[in-house]
C-alpha positions in Angstrom: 90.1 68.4 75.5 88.0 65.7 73.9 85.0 67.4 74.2 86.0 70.3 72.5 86.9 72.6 75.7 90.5 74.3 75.8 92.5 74.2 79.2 95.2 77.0 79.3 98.3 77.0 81.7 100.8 79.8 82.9 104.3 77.9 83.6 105.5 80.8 85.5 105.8 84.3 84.9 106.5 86.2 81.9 110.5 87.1 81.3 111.5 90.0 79.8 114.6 89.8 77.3 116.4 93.1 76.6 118.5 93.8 73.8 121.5 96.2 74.3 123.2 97.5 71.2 126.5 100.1 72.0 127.3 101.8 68.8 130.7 103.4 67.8 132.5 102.3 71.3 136.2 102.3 71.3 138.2 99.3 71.8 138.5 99.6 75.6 134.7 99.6 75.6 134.4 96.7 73.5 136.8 94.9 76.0 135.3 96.0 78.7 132.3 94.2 77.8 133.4 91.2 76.8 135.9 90.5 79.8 132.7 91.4 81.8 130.7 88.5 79.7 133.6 86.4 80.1 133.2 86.3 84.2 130.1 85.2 83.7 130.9 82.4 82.0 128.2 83.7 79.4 125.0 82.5 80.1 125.6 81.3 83.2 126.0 83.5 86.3 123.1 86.1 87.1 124.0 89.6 87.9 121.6 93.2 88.9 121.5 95.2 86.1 120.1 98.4 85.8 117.6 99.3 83.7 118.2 103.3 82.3 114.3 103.6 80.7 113.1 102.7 84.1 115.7 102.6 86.7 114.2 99.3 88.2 116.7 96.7 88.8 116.7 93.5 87.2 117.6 90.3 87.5 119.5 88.9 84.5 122.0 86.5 82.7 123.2 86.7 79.0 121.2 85.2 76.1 123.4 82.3 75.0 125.2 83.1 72.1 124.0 87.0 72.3 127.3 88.7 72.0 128.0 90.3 69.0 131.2 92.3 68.2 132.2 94.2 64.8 135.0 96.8 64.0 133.0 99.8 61.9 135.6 101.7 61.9 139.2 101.7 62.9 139.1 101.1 66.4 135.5 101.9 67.1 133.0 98.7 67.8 129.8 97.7 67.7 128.5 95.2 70.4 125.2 94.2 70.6 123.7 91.4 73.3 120.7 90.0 75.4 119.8 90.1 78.8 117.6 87.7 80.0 115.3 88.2 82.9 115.6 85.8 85.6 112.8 85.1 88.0 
């Protein structure tokens, strides 16, 4: 403000974003996974997921971009991705 005053707004409620990472999963895993982000066209659709530290249901979509797949080992993955909270 001009006279030296600050004016804050909230533009909605805070989202959570939660970061899964799957370690050492086998290739079915792995597939499962991605065939699962595939239906969701990525980022787009929302789905209920399951939080296991809390066991509150959420809200969410993928993070665009978030999936992550690497081979470690033969045949066993790592996937990592982001949830983002929808409100």
């Amino acid at each position: 403000m001009e006279d030296g005053g600050e004016q804050r707004n909230s533009y909605g409620t805070a989202r959570r974003v939660f970061t899964l990472n799957y370690d050492r999963v086998t290739t079915a895993v792995k597939d499962s996974i991605v065939d699962f982000y595939d239906a969701r066209y990525g980022r787009y659709e929302t789905f209920d997921w399951v939080n296991p530290n809390d066991d509150v249901t959420y809200t969410v979509r993928f993070v665009p971009e978030s999936l992550e797949t690497e081979e470690t080992d033969y045949q066993m993955f790592t996937v990592k991705l982001q949830l983002l909270q929808v409100i």
